[in-house]
C-alpha angles and dihedrals in degrees: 000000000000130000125202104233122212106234116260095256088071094034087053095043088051101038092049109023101022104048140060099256105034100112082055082057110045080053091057092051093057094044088056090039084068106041134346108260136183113239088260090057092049095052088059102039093057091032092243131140111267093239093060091055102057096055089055094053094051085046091056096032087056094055090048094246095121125022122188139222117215150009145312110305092014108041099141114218127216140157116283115246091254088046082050097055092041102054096122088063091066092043088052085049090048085047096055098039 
């Protein structure tokens, strides 16, 4: 089964500028643009509850911008390969919002 999927111009302007939550996770995007981190390490790094966290990172995992290594506690989060090579998408969306 396959799904039509919107092109990430449109995925990245909803999920950022057209949703609660999307300047949590612009942030998140940043932070992983720097260094893989696990979603502890997240928490801490943008000063957010832990919980919080982790519903970002399945909203984003589910619409392929990050991708994780690992297991459990320490599942290490970073930017999928499209979101990689699209970066400048996100920075044209920061730009605008």
């Amino acid at each position: 089964m396959s799904a039509l999927r919107r092109p990430l111009k449109y995925l990245l302007g909803w999920l950022i500028a057209g949703t609660r939550g999307g300047a949590t996770r612009a942030k998140m995007i940043k932070a992983l643009k720097e260094k893989p981190r696990n979603a502890n390490q997240l928490a801490t790094f943008l000063k957010m509850d832990y919980r919080t966290i982790r519903h970002h990172i399945e909203v984003l995992q589910k619409n392929k911008i990050i991708t994780s290594a690992g297991e459990g506690y320490g599942t290490t989060y970073f930017l999928s390969i499209e979101m990689e090579e699209n970066y400048s998408l996100f920075e044209e969306i920061m730009k605008k919002i």
